[in-house]
DSSP file (Angstrom, degrees, kcal/mol; ACC not computed):
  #  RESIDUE AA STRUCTURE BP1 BP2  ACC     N-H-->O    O-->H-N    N-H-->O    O-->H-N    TCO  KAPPA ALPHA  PHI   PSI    X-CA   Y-CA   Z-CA
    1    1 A X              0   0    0      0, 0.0     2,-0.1     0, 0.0    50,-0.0   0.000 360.0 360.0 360.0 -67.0   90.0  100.6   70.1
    2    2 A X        -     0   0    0     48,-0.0     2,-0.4    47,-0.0     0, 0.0  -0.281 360.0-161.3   7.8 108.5   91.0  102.0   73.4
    3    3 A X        -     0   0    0     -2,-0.1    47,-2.0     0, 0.0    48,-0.3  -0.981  19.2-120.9-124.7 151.7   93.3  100.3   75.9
    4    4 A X  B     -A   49   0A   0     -2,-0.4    45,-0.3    45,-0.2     2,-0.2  -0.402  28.2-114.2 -72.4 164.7   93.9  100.5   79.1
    5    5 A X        -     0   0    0     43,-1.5    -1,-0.1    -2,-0.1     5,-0.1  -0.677  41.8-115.3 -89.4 141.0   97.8  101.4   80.7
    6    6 A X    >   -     0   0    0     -2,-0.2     3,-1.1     1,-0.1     4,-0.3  -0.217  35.7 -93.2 -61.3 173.6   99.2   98.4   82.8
    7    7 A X  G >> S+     0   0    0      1,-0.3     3,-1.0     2,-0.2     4,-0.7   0.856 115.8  53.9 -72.1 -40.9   99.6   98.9   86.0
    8    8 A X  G 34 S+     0   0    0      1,-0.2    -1,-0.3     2,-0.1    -2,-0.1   0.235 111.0  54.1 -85.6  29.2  103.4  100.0   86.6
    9    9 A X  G <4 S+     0   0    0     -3,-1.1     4,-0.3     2,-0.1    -1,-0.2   0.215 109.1  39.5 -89.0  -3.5  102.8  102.6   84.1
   10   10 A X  T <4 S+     0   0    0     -3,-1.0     4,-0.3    -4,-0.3    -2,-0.1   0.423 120.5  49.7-116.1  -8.5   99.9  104.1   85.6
   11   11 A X  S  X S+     0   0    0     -4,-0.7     4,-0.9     2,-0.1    -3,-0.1   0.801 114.5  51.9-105.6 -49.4  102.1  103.4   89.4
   12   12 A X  H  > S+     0   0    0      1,-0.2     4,-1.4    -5,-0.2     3,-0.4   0.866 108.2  47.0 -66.2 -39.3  105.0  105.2   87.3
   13   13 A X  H  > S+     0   0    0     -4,-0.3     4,-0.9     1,-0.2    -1,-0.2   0.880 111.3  54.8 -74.9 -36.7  103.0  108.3   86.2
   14   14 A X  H  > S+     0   0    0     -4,-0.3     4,-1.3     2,-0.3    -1,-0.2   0.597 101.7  49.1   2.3 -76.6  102.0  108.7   89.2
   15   15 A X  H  X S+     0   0    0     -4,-0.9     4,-1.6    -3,-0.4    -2,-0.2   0.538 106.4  58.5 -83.2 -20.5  105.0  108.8   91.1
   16   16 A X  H  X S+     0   0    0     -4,-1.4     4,-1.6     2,-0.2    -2,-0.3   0.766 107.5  49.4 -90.8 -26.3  106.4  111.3   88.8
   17   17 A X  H >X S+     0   0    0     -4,-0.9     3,-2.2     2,-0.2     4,-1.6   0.926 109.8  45.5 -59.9 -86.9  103.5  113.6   89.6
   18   18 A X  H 3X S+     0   0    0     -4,-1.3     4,-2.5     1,-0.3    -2,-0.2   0.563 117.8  48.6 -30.8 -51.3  103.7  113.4   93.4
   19   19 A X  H 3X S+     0   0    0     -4,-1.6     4,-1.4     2,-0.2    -1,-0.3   0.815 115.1  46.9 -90.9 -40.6  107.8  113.9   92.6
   20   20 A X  H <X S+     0   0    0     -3,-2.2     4,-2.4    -4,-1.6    -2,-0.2   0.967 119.6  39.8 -45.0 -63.8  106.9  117.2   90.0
   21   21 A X  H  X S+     0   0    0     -4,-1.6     4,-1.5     1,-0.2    -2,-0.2   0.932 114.9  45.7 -76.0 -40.3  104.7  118.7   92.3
   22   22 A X  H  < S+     0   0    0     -4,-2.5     4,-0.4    -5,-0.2    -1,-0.2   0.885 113.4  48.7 -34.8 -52.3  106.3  118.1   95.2
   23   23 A X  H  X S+     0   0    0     -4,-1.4     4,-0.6     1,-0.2     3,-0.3   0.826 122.3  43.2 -67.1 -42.5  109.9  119.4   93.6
   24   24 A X  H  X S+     0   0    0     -4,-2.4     4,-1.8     1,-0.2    -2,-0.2   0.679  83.7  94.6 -83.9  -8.7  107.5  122.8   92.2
   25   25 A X  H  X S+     0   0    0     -4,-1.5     4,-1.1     1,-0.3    -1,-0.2   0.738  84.8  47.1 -83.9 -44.7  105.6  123.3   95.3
   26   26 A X  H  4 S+     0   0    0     -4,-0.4    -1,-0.3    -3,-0.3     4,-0.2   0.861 121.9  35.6 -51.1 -57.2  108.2  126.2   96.6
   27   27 A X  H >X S+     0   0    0     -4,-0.6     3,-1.8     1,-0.2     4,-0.7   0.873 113.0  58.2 -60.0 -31.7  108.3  128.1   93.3
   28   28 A X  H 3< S+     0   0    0     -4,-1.8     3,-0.3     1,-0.3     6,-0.3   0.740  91.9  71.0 -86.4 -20.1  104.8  127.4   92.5
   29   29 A X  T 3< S+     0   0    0     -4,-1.1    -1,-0.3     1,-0.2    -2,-0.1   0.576 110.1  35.8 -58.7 -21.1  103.6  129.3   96.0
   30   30 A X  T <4 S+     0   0    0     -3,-1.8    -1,-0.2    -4,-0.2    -2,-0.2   0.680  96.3  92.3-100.5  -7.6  104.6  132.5   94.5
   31   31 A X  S >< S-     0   0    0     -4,-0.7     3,-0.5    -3,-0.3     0, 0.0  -0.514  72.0-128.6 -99.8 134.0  103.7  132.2   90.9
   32   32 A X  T >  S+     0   0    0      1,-0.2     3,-0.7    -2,-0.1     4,-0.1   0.840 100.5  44.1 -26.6 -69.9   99.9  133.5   89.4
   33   33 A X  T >>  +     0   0    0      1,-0.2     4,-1.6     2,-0.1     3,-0.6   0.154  61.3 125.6 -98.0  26.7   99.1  130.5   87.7
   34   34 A X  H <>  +     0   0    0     -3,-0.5     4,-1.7    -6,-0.3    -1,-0.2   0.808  69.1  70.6 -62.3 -21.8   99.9  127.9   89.8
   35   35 A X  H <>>S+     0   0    0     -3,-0.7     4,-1.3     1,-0.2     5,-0.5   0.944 100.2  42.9 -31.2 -64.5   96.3  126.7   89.4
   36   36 A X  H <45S+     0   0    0     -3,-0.6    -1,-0.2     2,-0.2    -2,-0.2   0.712 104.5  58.5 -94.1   8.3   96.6  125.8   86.4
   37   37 A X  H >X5S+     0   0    0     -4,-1.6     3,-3.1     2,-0.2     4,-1.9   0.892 114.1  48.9 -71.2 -87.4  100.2  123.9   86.6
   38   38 A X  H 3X5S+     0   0    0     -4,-1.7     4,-0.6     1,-0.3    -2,-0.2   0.606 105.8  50.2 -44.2  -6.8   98.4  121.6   89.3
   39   39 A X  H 3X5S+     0   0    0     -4,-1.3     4,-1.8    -2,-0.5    -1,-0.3   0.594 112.4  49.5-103.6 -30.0   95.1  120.8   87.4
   40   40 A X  H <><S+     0   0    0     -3,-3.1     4,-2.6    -5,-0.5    -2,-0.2   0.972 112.9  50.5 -65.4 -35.0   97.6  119.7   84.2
   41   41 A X  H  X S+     0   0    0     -4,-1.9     4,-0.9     1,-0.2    -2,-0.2   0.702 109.6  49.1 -91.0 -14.2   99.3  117.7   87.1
   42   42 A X  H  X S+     0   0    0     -4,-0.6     4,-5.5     2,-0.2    -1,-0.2   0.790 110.7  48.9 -47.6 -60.8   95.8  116.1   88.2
   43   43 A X  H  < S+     0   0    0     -4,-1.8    -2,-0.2     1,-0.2    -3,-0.1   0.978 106.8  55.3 -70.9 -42.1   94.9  115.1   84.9
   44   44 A X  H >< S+     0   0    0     -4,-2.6     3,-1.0    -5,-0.2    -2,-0.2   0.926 113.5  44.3  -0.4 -75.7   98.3  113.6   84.6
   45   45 A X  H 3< S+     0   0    0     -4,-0.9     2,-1.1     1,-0.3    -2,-0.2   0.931 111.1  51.9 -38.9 -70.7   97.4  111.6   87.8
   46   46 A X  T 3< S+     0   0    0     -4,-5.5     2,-0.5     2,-0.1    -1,-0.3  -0.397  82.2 102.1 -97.9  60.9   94.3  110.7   86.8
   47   47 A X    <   +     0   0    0     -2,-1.1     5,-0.1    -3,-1.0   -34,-0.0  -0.998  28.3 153.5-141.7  97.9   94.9  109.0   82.8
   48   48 A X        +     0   0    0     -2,-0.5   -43,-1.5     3,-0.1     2,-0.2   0.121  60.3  32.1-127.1  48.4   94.8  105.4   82.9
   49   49 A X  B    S-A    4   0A   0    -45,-0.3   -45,-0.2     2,-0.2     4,-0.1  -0.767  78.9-111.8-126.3-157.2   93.8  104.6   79.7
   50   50 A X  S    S+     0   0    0    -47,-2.0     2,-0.7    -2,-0.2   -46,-0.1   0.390  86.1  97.6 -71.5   2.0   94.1  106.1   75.9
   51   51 A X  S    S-     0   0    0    -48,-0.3     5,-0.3     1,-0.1    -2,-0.2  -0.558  84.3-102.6-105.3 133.0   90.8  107.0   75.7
   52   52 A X    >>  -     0   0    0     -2,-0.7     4,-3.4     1,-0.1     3,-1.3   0.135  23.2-114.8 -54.9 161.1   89.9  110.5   76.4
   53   53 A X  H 3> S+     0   0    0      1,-0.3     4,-1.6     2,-0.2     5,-0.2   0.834 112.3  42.6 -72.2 -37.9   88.5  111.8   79.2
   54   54 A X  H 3> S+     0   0    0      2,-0.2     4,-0.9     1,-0.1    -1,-0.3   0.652 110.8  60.3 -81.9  -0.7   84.9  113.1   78.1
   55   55 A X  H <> S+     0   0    0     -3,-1.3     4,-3.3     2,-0.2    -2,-0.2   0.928 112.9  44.0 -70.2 -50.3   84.6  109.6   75.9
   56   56 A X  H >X S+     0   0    0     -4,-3.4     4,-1.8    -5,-0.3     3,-0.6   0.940 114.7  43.5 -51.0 -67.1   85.0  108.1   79.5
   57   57 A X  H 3X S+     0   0    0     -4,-1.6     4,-1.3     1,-0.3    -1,-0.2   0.616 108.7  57.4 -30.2 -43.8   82.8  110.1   81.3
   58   58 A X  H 3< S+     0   0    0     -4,-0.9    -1,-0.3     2,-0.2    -2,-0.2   0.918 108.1  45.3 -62.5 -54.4   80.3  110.0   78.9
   59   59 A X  H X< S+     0   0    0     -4,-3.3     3,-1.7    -3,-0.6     4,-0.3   0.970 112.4  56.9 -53.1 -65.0   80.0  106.1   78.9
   60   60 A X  H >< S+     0   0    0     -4,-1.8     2,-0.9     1,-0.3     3,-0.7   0.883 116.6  32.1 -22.9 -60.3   80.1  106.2   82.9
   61   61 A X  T 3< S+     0   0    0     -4,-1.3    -1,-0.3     1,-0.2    -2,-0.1  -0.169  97.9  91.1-117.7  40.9   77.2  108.4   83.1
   62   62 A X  T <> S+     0   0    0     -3,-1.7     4,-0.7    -2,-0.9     3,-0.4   0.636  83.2  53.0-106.2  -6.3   75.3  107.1   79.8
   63   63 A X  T <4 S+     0   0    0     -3,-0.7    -1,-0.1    -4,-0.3    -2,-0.1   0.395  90.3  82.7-107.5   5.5   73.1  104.3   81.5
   64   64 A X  T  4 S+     0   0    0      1,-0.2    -1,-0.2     2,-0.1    -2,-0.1   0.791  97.5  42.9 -87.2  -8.3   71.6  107.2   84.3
   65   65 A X  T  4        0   0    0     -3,-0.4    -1,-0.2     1,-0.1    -2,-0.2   0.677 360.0 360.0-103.8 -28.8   69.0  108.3   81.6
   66   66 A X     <        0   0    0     -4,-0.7    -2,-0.1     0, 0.0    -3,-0.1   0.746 360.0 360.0 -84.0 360.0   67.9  104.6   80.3
């Protein structure tokens, strides 16, 4: 159901974070909420499949109880 992103999409998304944050890093030094601009831009990073992130997590960490 789920697929994973190929690799120059996941190389593309990437780079356009590093290039966001980078470009905001000067406004974002005065600004209140810059927290939470850089934790959207984290999960950004860190998406390479469709399948949501607690589905993943969940599966990872399902075999530490059996």
């Amino acid at each position: 159901m789920y697929q994973a992103y190929p690799r120059y999409k996941i190389v593309a998304r990437r780079t356009l974070v590093v290039l966001i944050g980078v470009l905001a890093l000067p406004v974002m030094l005065f600004r209140q909420d810059r927290a939470r601009f850089y934790s959207y831009l984290h999960r950004v990073w860190c998406k390479t499949s469709a399948k949501p992130v607690w589905l993943a997590q969940s599966e990872a960490g399902g075999g530490a109880f059996w």
